[in-house]
C-alpha positions, 0 to 999 in steps of 0.5 A: 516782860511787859504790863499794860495798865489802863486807868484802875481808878473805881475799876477791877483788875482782871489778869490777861496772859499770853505766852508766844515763843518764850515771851510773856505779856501779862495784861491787867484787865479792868471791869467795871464792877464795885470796888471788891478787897477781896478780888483785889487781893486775888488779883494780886496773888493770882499776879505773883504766883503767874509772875513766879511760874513762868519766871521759872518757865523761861530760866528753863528753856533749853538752849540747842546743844549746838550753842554750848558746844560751839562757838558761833562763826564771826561776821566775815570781813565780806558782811561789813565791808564795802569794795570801793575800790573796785572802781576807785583804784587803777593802774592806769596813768589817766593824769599823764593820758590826759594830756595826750587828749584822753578823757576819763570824766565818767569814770572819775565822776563815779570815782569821786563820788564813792570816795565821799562815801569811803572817806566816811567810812575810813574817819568814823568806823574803820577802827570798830569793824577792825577791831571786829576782824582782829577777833580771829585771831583769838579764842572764844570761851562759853559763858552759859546759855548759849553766849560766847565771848571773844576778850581781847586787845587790838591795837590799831595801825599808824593810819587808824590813829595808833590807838590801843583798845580792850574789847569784848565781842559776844555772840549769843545763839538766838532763835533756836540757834538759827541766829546770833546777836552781837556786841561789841563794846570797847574801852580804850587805854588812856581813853574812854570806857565800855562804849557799846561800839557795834551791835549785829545780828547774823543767820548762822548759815551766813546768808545774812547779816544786819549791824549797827555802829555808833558813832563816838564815846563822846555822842554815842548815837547811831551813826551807820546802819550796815545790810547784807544779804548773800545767795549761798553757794555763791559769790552773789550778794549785796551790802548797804551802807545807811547814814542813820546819824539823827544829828547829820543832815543827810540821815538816810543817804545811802551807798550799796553795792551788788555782785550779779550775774548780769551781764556785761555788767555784773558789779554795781554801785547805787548810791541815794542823797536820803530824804534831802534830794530823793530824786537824786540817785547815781549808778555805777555798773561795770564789769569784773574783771575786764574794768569796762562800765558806764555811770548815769546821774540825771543832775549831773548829765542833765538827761537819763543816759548811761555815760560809759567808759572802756577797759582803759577807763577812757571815755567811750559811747556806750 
């Protein structure tokens, strides 16, 4: 509910109200009259008692039957995590191919380049958006108008510090039920407490997905913004990965991913410096599952062509 009020000095006030989708906007409106007690005091009433009936108003909109009686789907792994090892990870012994005379220097330089992303990634959100996963394993209860609650502990493996946390995740049905809007805040044993950890917004139909990771209970500011979008019915999709950290100095840098129907290639990795280096953009495009792709970055190549590399991940013309 919002009140907007210019300056009322010498002024009459006048109520404006609009009502659009359960939501209220109450304006005081001024005219440029003589002081009246009496209109005043109209005014104030006519205040209250608006305040009052739509008060009563928005505690009676229904909730979609759906949100009391199921619970809303959680976010799947697939929205909120990004699949770079799809080019970082091989089986192919390029440190002893090397020595033979072969080359991989386009497919490392792609390599390496996403392991600075998922390095990130790995330090400062892996234990959050595990903790969100370890929700299925756990049983939801109601808690009235449309909000359902997931309370549980996780305790994080050896690799992500060991750690135990109590967390409570609700999911509450919003716009008619068509989304649900996520928190997720967490207390950790011995540690800190009620850190609102991840905030999200997810379509029911699952097509698409929005989430916000802060970054620690000591500087809980947004660090990570997550997008995904998905065609349903199918596996095309796309996630970003954006660095919203005010206090970094690569706030904007950005790492996505695409699943297409392209072809040869039909998996791709673009990754952008942000506003600190905007022309600087690299592009990884492969295919999945034959492992072939080609890489092109003009600051690093010094020209706009695809570098590429086979099956074997050797070093090949494109």
């Amino acid at each position: 509910m919002k009140i907007n009020k210019g300056q009322t000095k010498g002024r009459d006030m006048i109520l404006g109200i609009k009502v659009k989708e359960h939501k209220i906007t109450l304006t005081l409106l001024h005219i440029n009259t003589k002081k009246s007690v009496m209109k005043k005091l109209s005014s104030i009433l006519l205040l209250t008692l608006a305040l009052a009936f739509f008060s009563a108003c928005e505690e009676n909109v229904p909730v979609p039957p759906i949100a009391e009686t199921e619970a809303p789907d959680l976010p799947v792994a697939e929205m909120y995590t990004m699949p770079f090892d799809e080019v970082t990870e091989t089986e192919t012994d390029t440190v002893n191919n090397q020595t033979q005379g072969v080359t991989y220097r386009n497919w490392a330089f792609a390599g390496i380049n996403l392991l600075v992303w998922n390095t990130a990634v790995v330090i400062n959100v892996s234990v959050p958006l595990a903790a969100v996963g370890a929700a299925f394993n756990e049983q939801p209860v109601y808690q009235g108008n449309g909000v359902w609650e997931w309370s549980y502990v996780y305790t994080a493996p050896p690799a992500l510090g060991g750690k135990t946390y109590d967390v409570v995740l609700t999911g509450e049905y919003i716009l008619g039920a068509t989304e649900v809007e996520w928190t997720m805040t967490t207390s950790q044993r011995g540690g800190f407490s009620n850190f609102e950890w991840i905030t999200a917004v997810t379509k029911v139909d699952g097509s698409e997905a929005d989430f916000t990771i802060n970054h620690r209970p000591n500087n809980p500011q947004s660090y990570l913004m997550i997008e995904y979008d998905k065609d349903l019915g199918s596996v095309l999709h796309q996630i970003r990965y954006t660095n919203v950290n005010p206090s970094s100095n690569t706030t904007g840098g950005y790492v996505e991913y695409r699943a297409t129907s392209n072809s040869p290639f039909n998996r791709e990795f673009e990754v952008g410096a942000g506003p600190i280096n905007p022309t600087n953009i690299l592009e990884i495009q492969w295919n999945e599952p034959n492992g072939n792709g080609r890489v092109r970055n003009e600051q690093h190549y010094n020209d706009t062509d695809w570098h590429c590399w086979d099956t074997l991940l050797r070093d090949t013309n494109c």
